[in-house]
Structure formats: C-alpha cells, structure tokens
C-alpha positions as CSV (number, residue, x, y, z in Angstrom):
1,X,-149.4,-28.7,7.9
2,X,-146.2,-30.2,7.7
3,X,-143.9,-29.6,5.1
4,X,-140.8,-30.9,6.0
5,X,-141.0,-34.4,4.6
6,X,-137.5,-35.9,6.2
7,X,-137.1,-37.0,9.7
8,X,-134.8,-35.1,11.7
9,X,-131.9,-38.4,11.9
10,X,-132.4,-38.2,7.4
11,X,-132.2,-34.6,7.2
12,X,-128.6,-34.9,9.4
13,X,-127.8,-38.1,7.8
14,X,-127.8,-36.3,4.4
15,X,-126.5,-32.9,5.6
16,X,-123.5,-34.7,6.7
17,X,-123.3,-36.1,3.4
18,X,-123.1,-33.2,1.8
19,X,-120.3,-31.9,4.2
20,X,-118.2,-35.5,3.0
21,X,-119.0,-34.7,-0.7
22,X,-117.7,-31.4,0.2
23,X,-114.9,-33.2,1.6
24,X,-114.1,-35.5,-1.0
25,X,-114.1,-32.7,-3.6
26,X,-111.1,-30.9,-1.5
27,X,-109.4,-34.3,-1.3
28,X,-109.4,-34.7,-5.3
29,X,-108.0,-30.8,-5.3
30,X,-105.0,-31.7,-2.8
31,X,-104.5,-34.2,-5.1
32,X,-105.0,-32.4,-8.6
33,X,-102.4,-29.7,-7.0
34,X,-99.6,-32.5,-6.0
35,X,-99.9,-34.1,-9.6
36,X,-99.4,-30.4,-10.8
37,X,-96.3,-30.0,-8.5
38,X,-95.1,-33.5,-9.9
39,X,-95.7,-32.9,-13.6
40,X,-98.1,-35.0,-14.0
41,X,-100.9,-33.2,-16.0
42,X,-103.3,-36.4,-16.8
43,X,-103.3,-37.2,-13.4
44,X,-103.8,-33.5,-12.8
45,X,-107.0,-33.1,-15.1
46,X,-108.2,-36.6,-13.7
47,X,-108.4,-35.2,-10.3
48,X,-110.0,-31.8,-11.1
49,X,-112.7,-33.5,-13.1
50,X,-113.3,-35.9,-9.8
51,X,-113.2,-33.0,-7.5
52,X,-115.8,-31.4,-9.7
53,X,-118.0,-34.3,-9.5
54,X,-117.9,-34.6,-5.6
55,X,-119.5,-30.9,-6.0
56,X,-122.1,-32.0,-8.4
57,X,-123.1,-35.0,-6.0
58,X,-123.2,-32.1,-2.7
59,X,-125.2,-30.3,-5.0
60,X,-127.8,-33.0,-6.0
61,X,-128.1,-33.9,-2.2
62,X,-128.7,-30.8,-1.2
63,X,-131.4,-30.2,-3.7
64,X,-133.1,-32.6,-3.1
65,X,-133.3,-31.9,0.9
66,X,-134.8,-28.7,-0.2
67,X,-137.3,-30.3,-2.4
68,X,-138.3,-32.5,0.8
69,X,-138.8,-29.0,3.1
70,X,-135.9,-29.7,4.3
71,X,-133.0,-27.3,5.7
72,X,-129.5,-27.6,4.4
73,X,-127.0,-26.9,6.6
74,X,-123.0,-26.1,5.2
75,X,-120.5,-26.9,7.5
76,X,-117.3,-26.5,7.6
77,X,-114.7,-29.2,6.2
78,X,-111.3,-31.0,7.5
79,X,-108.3,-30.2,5.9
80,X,-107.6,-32.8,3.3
81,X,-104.5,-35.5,5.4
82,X,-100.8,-35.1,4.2
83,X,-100.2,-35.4,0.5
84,X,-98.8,-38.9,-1.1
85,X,-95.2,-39.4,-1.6
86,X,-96.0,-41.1,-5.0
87,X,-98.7,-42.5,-7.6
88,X,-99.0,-45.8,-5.7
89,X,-100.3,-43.7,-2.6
90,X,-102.4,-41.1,-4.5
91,X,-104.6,-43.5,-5.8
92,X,-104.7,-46.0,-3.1
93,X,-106.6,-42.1,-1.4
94,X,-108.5,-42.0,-3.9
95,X,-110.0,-45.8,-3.5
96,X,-109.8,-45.1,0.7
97,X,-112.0,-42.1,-0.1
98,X,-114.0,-43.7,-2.1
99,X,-114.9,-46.2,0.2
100,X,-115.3,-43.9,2.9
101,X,-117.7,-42.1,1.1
102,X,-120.0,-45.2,0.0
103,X,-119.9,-46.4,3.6
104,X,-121.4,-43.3,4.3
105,X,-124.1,-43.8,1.7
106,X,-124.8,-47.5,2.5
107,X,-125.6,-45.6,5.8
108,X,-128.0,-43.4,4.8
109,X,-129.7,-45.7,2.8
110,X,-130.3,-48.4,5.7
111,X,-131.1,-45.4,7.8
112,X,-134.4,-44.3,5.0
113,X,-135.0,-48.5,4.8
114,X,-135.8,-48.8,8.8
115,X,-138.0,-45.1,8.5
116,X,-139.9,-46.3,5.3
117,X,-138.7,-43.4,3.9
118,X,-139.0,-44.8,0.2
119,X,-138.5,-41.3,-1.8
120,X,-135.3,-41.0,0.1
121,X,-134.0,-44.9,-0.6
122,X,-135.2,-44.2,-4.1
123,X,-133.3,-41.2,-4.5
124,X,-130.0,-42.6,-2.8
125,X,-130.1,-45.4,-5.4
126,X,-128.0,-43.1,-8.6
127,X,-125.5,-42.1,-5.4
128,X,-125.3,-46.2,-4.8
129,X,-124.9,-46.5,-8.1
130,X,-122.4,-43.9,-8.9
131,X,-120.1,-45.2,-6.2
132,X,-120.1,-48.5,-7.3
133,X,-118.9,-47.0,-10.4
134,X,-116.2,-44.8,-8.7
135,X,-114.7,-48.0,-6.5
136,X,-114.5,-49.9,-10.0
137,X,-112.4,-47.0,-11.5
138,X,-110.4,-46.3,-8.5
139,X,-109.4,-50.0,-8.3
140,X,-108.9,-50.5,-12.1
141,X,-106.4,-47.3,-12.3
142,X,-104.9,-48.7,-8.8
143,X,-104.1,-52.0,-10.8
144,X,-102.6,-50.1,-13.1
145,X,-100.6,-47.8,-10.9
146,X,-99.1,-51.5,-9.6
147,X,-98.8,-53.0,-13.6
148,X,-96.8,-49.7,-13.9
149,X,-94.4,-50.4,-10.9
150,X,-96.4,-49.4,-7.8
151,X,-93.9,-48.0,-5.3
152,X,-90.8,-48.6,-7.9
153,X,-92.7,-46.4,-11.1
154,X,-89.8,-45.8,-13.0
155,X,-90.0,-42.0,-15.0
156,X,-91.1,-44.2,-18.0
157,X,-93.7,-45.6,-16.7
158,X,-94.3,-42.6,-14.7
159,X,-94.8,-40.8,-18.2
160,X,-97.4,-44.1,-19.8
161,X,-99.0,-44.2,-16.5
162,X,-99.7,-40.3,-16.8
163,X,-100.7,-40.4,-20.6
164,X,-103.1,-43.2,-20.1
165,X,-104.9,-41.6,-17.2
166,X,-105.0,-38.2,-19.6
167,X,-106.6,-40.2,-22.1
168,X,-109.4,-41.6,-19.5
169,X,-112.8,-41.0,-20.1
170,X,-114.4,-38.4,-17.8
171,X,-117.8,-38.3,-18.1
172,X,-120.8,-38.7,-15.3
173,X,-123.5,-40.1,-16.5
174,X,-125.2,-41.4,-13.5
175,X,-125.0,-38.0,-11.9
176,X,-125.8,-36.0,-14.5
177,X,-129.3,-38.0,-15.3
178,X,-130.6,-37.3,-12.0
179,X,-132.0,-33.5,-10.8
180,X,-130.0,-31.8,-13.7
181,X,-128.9,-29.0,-12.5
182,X,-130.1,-26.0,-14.7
C-alpha cells in the first residue's frame, strides 16, 4: 500500500521550501543583529520576532510532509548577503525576501494545481495568505522608512522610526491557526 501521499516533484517542491523558510529566518537574524549593532532595539525585536516566524512556517511545512508519508529532508542554508548600510536598505531586504519567498509559494501551489493535488493547494492557502500579509507590512514600514527620510534618516527620525516599529504589533495569527504546534 502506498503511504506516501505527495509526488516526488511536491515532496521537493516543499522540502526546498522549508530550506528558504530556513533561510529567511537567518536573514531576519542578520538583520535583528545589525539593528543591535546600530542601536536600534525596536527594529531589533521586530526582526527576532520575524525570524521566529520564518521557523514556525519551516515547521508547519515540514509537518505536514510528514503527515502526507512524506520524508523531510534539512539542508543546509546560504549565508544571509552583506548587511545594509542603513534603514532604507534593511527593509527594502526584508520586502526582496519577502517576495522571494511568496514566489516560491505561488510555485508550489501551481505545481499541487497541475497534479490535482487538492490537500496540498488547500494546505498552501494560510502560507498564501500569510505572505500576502508579510508583503503588506514590509511595504507599509518601507513607506515609512521613506516618510522618515529614506537614505537621508536624520538621528531623529532614526529614533521615531525605531520607537514606532517597537510599538508594532507582532502577532501571527494566520500561522498560528493552522497545525498548532503542541
């Protein structure tokens, strides 16, 4: 009988997923760590709480290819790329990353369409979701990054840029409603 319920291309498809949540989560740590190094503790926190998100999303995947028979398979993960030389740059990464990452998805998820693979498209759908919601953050703090000066962020708006991303909400809803994690 056969118990593995993903086709071989899927079970890749969404391994090497899991590797670029993987990814993304070291990305948000680089990022969390230059903050640090440029005293900028909301920004800091922001990225740590992302980071751990990107985790929670490699975990979910990875669950569920288990729950399908299938084999997960950790790989190793590029180096995050060289770190911004200021706000502007940090978040236009983040939004680059972002991007990346749903690409990926949108992938996948044409990839289970053409197989008929409906448990797998329906299962994708919170990860759509979710990044829909991370591109609409990432541009929304980028616009912000730019109201605050953008390349020419003066200390002061440095400091009310920091403060008001410290004060952002950090909470993940969509991820956290689908195979909680126990």
């Amino acid at each position: 009988m056969k118990t593995e319920r993903l086709s071989k291309s899927l079970s890749k498809a969404l391994n090497d997923q899991v590797t670029m949540e993987a990814h993304s989560a070291q990305i948000y740590l680089m990022l969390a760590c230059w903050a640090d190094d440029n005293l900028l503790d909301g920004v800091k926190n922001f990225m740590m709480k992302h980071s751990q998100e990107e985790r929670v999303h490699m975990a979910k995947i990875m669950e569920y290819i288990q729950e399908r028979g299938g084999k997960v398979t950790i790989e190793a993960i590029a180096k995050p790329g060289p770190e911004p030389k200021n706000v502007l740059e940090c978040f236009e990464m983040v939004l680059q990353q972002e991007i990346a990452n749903t690409e990926a998805i949108y992938k996948i998820v044409n990839m289970s369409m053409q197989e008929g693979d409906w448990a797998t498209w329906n299962f994708l759908q919170w990860l759509v979701n979710e990044q829909r919601e991370e591109e609409k953050l990432a541009l929304d703090l980028l616009d912000k990054v730019k109201l605050a000066g953008g390349h020419n962020m003066t200390d002061t708006g440095r400091f009310e840029f920091n403060k008001l991303i410290g004060n952002t909400p950090q909470e993940f809803p969509v991820a956290d409603d689908v195979n909680p994690l126990e």
